[in-house]
TORLONU-448032 format. One line per field, with one value per residue (C-alpha): z negated, x negated, y negated. Coordinates in Angstrom, 1 decimal. Example, Ala and Ser with C-alpha at 12.3 -4.5 7.8 and 13.67 -1.06 7.14 Angstrom:
BEGIN
w	(-7.8|-7.1)
u	(-12.3|-13.7)
v	(4.5|1.1)
This chain:
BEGIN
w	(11.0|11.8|13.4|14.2|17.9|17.6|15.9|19.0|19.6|16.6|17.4|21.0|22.0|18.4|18.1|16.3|15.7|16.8|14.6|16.5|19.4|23.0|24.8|28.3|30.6|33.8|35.7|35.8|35.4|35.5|34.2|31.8|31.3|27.5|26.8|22.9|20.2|16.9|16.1|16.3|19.9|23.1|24.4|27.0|26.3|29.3|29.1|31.8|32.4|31.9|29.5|26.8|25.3|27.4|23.8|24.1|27.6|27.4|24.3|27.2|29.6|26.5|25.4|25.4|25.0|21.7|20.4|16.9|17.3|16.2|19.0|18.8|21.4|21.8|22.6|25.3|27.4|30.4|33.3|35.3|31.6|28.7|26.1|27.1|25.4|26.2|24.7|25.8|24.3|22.8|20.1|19.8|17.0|17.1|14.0|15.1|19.2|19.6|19.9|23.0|25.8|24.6|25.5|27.1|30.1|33.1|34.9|34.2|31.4|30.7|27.9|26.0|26.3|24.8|22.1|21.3|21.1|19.7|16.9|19.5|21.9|19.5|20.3|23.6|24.8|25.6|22.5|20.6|22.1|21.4|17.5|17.4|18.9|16.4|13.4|14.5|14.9|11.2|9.8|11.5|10.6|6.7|7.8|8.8|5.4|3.7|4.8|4.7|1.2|1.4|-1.3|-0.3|-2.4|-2.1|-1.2|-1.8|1.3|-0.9|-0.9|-2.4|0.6|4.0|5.6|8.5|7.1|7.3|10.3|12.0|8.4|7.2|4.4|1.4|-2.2|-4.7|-7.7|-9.7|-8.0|-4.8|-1.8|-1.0|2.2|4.0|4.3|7.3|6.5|3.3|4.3|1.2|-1.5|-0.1|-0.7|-4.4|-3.9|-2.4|-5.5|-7.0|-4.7|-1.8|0.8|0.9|2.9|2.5|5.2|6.0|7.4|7.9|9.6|11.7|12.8|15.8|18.5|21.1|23.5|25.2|26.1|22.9|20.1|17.7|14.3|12.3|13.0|10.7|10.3|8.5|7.3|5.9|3.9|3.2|1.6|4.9|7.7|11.1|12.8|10.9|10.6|14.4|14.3|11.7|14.2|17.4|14.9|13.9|17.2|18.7|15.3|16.3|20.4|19.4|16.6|19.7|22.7|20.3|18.7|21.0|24.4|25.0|24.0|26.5|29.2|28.1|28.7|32.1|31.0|32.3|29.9|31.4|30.8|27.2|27.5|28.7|25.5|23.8|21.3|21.2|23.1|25.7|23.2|25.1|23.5|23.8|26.2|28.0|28.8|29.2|32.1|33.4|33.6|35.1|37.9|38.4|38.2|34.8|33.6|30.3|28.6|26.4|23.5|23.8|22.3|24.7|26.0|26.8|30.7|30.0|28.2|31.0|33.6|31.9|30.6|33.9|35.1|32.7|31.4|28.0|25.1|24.5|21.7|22.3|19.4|18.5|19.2|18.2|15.1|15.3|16.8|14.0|10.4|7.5|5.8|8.7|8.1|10.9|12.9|11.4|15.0|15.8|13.3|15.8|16.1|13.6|13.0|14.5|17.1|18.7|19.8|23.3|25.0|28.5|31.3|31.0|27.1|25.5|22.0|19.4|16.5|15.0|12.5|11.2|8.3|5.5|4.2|0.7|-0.5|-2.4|-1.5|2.0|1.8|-0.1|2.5|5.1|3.1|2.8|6.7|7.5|5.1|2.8|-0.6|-2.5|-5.7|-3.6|-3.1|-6.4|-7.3|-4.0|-4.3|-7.5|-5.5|-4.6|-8.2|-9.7|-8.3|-4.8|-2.3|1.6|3.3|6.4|7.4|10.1|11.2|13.5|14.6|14.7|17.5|20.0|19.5|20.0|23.2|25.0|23.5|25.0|28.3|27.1|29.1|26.3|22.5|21.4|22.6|20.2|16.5|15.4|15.4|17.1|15.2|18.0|17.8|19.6|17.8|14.6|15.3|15.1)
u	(-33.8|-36.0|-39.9|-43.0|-43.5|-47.1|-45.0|-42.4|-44.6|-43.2|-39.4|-38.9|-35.1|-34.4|-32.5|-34.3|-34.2|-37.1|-37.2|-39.4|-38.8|-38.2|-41.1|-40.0|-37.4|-36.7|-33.2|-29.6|-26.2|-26.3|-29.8|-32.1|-35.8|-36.6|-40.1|-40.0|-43.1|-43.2|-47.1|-47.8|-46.9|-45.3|-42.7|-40.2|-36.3|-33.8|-30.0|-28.3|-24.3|-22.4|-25.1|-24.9|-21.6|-20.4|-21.2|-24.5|-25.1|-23.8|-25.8|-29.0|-28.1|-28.1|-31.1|-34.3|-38.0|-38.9|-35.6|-35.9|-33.9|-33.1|-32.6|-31.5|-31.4|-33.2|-36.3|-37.7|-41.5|-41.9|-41.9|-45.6|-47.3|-48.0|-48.8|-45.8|-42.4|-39.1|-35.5|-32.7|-30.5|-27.4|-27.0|-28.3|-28.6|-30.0|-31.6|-32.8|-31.6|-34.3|-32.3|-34.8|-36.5|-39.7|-42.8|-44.9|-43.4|-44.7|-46.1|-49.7|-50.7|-53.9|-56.7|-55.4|-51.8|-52.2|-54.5|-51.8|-49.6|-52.0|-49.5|-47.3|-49.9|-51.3|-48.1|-49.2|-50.1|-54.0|-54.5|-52.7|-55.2|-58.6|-57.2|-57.0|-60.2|-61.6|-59.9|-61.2|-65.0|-64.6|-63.6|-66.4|-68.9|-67.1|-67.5|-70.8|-72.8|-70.8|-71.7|-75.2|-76.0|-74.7|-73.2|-70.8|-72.3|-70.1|-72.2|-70.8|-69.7|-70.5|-74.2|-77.2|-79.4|-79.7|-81.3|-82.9|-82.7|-79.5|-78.9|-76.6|-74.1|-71.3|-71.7|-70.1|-70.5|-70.2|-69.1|-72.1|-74.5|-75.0|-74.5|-73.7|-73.1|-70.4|-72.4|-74.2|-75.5|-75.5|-78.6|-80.6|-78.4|-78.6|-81.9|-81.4|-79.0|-81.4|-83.5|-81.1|-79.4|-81.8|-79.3|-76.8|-74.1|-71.3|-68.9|-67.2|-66.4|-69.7|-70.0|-72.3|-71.9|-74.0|-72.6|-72.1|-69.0|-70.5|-68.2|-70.8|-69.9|-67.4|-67.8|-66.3|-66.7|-67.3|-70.6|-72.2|-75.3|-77.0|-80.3|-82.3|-85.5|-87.2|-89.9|-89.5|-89.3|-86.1|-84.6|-84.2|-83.1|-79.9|-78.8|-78.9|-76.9|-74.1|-73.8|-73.5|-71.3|-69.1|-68.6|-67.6|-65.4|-63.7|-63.2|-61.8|-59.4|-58.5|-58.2|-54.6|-55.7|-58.7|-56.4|-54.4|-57.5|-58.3|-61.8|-63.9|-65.1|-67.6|-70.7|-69.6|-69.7|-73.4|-74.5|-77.1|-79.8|-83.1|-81.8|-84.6|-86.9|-89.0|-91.6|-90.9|-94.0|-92.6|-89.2|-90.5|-92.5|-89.4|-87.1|-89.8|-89.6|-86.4|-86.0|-85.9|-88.1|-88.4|-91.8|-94.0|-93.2|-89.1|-86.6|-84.3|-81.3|-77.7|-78.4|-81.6|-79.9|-77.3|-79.4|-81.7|-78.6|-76.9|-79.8|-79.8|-76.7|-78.3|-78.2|-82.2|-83.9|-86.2|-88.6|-91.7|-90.9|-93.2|-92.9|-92.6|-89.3|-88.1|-86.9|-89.3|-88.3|-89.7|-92.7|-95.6|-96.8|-99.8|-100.9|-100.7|-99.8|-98.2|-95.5|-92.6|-91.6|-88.4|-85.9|-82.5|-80.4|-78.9|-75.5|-75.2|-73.0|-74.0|-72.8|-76.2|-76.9|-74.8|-77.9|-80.4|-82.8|-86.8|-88.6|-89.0|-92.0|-92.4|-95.7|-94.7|-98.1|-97.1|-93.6|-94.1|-97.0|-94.3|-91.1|-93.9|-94.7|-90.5|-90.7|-88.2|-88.3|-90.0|-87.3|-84.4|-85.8|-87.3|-84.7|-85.9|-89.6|-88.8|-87.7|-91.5|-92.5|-91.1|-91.6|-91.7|-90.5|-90.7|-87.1|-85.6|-82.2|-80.3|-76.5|-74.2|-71.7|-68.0|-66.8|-69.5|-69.2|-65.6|-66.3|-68.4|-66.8|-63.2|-65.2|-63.4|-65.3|-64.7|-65.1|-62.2|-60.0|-61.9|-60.4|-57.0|-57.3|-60.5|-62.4|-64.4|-66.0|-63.2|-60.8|-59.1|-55.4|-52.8)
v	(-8.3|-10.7|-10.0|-11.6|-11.8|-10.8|-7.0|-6.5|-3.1|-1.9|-2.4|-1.3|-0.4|-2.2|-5.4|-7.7|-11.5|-13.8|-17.1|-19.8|-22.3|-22.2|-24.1|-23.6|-22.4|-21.6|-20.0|-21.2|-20.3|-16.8|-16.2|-17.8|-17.2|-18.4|-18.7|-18.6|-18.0|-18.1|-18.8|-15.2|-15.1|-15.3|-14.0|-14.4|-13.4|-13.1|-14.6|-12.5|-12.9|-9.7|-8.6|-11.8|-13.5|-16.2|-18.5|-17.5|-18.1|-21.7|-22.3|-20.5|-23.5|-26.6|-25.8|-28.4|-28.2|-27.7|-26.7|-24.2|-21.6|-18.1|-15.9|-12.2|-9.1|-6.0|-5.3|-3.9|-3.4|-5.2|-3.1|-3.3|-4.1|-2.0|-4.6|-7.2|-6.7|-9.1|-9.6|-9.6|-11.7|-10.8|-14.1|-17.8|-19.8|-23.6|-24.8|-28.0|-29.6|-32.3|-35.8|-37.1|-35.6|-33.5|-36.5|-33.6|-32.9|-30.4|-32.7|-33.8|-36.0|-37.6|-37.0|-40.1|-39.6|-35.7|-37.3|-39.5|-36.5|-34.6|-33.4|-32.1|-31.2|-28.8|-26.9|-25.9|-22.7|-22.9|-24.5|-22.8|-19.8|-22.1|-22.2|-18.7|-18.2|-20.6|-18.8|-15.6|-17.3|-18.4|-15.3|-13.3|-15.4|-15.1|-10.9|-10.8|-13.1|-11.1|-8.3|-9.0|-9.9|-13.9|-15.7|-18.9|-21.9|-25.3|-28.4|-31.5|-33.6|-37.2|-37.7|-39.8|-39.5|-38.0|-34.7|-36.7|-40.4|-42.4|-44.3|-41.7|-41.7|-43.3|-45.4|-46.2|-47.7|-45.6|-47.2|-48.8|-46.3|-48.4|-46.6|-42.9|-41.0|-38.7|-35.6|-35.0|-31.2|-28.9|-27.8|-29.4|-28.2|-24.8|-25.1|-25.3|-22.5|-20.1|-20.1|-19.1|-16.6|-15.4|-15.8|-18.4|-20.1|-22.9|-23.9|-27.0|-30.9|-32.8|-36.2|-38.3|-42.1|-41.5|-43.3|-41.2|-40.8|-37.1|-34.3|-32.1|-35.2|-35.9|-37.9|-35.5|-31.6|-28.4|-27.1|-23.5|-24.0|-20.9|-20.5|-17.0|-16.2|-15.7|-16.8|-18.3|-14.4|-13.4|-16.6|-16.0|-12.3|-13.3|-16.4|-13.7|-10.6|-13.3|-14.8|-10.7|-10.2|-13.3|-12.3|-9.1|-10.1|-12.7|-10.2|-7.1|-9.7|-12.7|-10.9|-12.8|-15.7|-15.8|-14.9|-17.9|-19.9|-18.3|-17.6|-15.6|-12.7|-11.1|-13.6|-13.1|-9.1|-9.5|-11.2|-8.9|-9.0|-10.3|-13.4|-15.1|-17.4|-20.1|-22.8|-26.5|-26.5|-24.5|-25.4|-29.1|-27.9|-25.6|-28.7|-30.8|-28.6|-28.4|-32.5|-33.2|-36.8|-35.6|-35.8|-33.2|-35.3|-36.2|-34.0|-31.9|-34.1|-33.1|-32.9|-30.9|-28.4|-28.5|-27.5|-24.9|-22.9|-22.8|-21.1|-18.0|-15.7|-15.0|-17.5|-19.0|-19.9|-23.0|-23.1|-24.6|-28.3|-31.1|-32.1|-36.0|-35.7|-33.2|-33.4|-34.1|-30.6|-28.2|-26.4|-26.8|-24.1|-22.4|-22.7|-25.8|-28.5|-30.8|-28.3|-27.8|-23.7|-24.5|-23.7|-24.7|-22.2|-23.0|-21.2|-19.9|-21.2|-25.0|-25.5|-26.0|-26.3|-24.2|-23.9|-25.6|-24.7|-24.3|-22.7|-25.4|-26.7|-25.0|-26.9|-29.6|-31.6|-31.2|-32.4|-35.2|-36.3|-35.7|-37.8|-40.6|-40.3|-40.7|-43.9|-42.0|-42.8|-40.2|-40.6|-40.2|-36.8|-35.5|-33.1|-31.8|-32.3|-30.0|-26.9|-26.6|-27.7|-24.8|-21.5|-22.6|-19.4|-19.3|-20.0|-20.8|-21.9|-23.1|-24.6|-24.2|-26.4|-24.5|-26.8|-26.2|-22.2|-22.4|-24.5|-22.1|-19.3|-20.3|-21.9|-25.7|-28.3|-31.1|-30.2|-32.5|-29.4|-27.1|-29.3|-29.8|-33.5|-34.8|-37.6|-39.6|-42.9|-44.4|-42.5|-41.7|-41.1|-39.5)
């Protein structure tokens, strides 16, 4: 019979047979230690003389890294832990005996020699826990729009124009339609969607040329991007319910796999709604006084985020920020019209921003004023000017970027660990 690792609960004092490969092992002659898994799992199956065939032993000692295998034996719980179960082995078969040494070794490898490997690499323990965590991150997110009245609309990752103009995006020609674009968001055909739907979601690869080599960047990532029928206020309280939603989601599932990762849980049991909500003004003139040079009028920067979320244990919304360093699409502050409705959503622990969005401007005299003020052109953008033509409705949105919630969720320091196959401006193999 043969099992899942992740089901050896179910077949304690059974022999079963665990189909999978053996990643490490440790022992000699007359015991072996074979750490095995099967992408459910680990577990770790013990070759002891007297108890195992003599053929199976000496098959024990031949084996390499990486070598498939079926290996049989009953199961049994480890002594000192409840939720840990072992083998011991009774029969081995090899599928597949890898003809060379396994490249990753025990010994220490650098960033570029794993991202060279990353094919293999991706066979490693820790991240094979960080793409668990980040399956568990997109299903909850899936659970909680769906639970709350969302509809998954499609966007199309080929594009005529740009969200926030097009020097950060690749370009392309298009056939005898001149040039179009690898999507950078979804965010404006969501708004078309939202007139349709009230509340509205899509899910997937978006890319941006910016050339940036920070431990936060990567040229291609995977990005949600929601839409509702709603103002500033609630746009808010829906980022702060799925980001709670998500967390919980994590620490209920995924508790083995943040041991795998050695991270520390308990900054991420503290995480509770309303999250801390700060101004722009008001943060500038925080990080001023703790060193920062940035000025009222700059956007936030990787090391200011740095230093502002080490400070608190609670995720924080900065919001209002002015509106000449935002997007043409954000409605201004009824306020003050030199600030856009908007806010980025910054995680604890040093990892900064993992959200940004803003109400959108829903007068169509206004937003044209404002594509004319961002030298867009105007007819890029009528099928966009229309949304306000016709039965124009208040909305807000906002994104997320998949990679940077995985980061801080799994405590990575670099978000190249967080994708399969990081796409970086210096890179784009294997």
């Amino acid at each position: 019979m043969i099992i899942r690792i992740s089901d050896a609960k179910n077949h304690v004092d059974q022999e079963a047979t665990i189909q999978g490969w053996m990643y490490n092992k440790r022992g000699s002659g007359k015991i072996y230690f074979l750490q095995l898994r099967d992408g459910s799992g680990l577990m770790q199956a013990v070759a002891c003389e007297g108890d195992t065939p003599d053929s199976a032993m000496k098959t024990a000692g031949d084996l390499q890294m990486e070598t498939s295998l079926k290996v049989t034996g009953k199961i049994t719980q480890h002594p000192k832990h409840d939720d840990v179960f072992e083998m011991q082995v009774t029969d081995i078969e090899v599928i597949h005996q890898p003809a060379e040494e396994y490249p990753i070794s025990k010994k220490e490898h650098g960033p570029d020699f794993l991202l060279d490997n990353r094919h293999l690499w991706l066979r490693s323990s820790k991240q094979w826990a960080i793409q668990r965590v980040r399956n568990t991150i997109i299903n909850a997110t899936y659970d909680y729009f769906n639970q709350n009245g969302f509809i998954k609309i499609d966007s199309p990752i080929l594009t005529p124009n740009a969200c926030e103009g097009t020097t950060e995006l690749f370009e392309i020609e298009y056939f005898d339609e001149g040039s179009a674009y690898l999507s950078q968001s979804g965010q404006l055909y969501l708004e078309a969607a939202v007139m349709s739907h009230g509340r509205v979601f899509d899910f997937g690869p978006v890319f941006r040329a910016e050339k940036s080599k920070t431990r936060r960047h990567l040229t291609e990532f995977w990005m949600m991007d929601a839409e509702m029928l709603c103002d500033h206020e609630e746009n808010l309280k829906i980022q702060e319910e799925l980001i709670c939603h998500i967390i919980k989601k994590v620490l209920d599932i995924n508790q083995k796999e943040l041991t795998i990762l050695e991270r520390d849980i308990e900054p991420l049991r503290k995480i509770k709604a309303p999250f801390i909500r700060k101004t722009h003004a008001e943060v500038v003139e925080e990080l001023r006084g703790m060193g920062s040079d940035i000025q009222p009028d700059h956007d936030l920067g990787g090391d200011d985020e740095t230093i502002l979320t080490q400070k608190y244990d609670q995720p924080i919304f900065v919001e209002k920020y002015p509106a000449e360093v935002k997007a043409f699409y954000m409605k201004r502050d009824p306020k003050d019209d030199s600030r856009a409705l908007c806010a980025d959503l910054l995680a604890p622990e040093g990892y900064g921003e993992i959200i940004g969005g803003s109400q959108r401007e829903d007068d169509y005299d206004v937003l044209m004023a404002r594509i004319k003020e961002h030298k867009l052109d105007p007819k890029v953008f009528e099928w966009y000017l229309d949304l306000r033509k016709y039965g124009s409705m208040p909305h807000s949105g906002f994104g997320y970027g998949l990679e940077r919630i995985t980061g801080w969720i799994c405590g990575t320091q670099h978000i190249r660990e967080t994708i399969p196959f990081p796409r970086m401006i210096n890179r784009i193999k294997p």
